[in-house]
N, C-alpha and C positions, 0 to 999 in steps of 0.2 A: 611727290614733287621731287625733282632731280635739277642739285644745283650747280651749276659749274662755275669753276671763278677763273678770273684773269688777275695774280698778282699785279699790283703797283705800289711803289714805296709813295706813300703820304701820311701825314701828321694824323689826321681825324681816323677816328677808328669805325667799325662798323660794328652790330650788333641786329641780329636774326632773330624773329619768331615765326611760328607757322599754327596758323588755326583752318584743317582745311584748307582751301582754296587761295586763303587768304596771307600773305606774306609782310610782314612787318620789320622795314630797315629801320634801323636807330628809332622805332617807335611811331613810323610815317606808314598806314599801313595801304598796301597794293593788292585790290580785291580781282581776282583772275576768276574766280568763279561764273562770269558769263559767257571766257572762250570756250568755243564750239570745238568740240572734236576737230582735228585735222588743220586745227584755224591756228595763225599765226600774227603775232601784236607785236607790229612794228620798234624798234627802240624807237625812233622818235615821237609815238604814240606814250613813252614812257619818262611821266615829267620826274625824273630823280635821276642824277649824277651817278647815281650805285649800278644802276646795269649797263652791263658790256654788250649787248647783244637782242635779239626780240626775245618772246615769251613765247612760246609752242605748248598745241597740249598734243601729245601722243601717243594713241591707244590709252587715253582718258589719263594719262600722265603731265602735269607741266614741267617743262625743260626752261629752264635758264642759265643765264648767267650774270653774274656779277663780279664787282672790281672787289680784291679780298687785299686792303689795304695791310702795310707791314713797313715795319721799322729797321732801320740799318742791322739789324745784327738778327734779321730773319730767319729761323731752322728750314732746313730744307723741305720738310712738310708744308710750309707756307711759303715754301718760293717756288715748290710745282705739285698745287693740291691736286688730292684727289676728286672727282665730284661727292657729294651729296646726295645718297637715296633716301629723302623725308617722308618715314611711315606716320610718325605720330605727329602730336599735336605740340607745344612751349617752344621755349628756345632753342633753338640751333648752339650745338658745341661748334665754334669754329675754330683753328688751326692757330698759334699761338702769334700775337703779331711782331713781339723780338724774344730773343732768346736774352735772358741774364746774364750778363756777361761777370767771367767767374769774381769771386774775392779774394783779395790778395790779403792773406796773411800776417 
């Protein structure tokens, strides 16, 4: 699974797992396991706010993408991620959604 994301600053966070085929945002899981090679699933075929884009599978790979939510004081790894190559199966590490801003002394 390869995932791409499209920063946007919003309050609710997001939160990834992957079993196989199967994609699970904040715990709502999306079972892609019946696109067909070559075949592509429409976003508006896709009832959750979290994706930016269709679902593709290519050369038996699924592509997506999703919104990778971040807070005013975002590091630059979550204000232009990289994608996602998902070999294995649990949570997804995702990219930090604000940075700590330091303490004063």
């Amino acid at each position: 699974m390869k995932i791409s994301f499209t920063p946007m600053r919003r309050a609710e966070r997001i939160t990834l797992s992957k079993s196989n085929d199967v994609l699970a945002v904040n715990g709502e899981a999306f079972d892609f396991s019946p696109l067909p090679e070559g075949a592509t699933l429409p976003l508006d075929a896709i009832d959750s706010g979290w994706f930016a884009g269709p679902v593709e599978r290519i050369a038996g790979v699924l592509h997506l993408t999703l919104i990778l939510p971040h807070g005013t004081n975002a590091p630059r790894e979550t204000l232009f991620p990289e994608p996602l190559d998902l070999i294995g199966d649990g949570p997804v590490t995702l990219p930090p959604y604000e940075t700590e801003p330091p303490h004063a002394d």
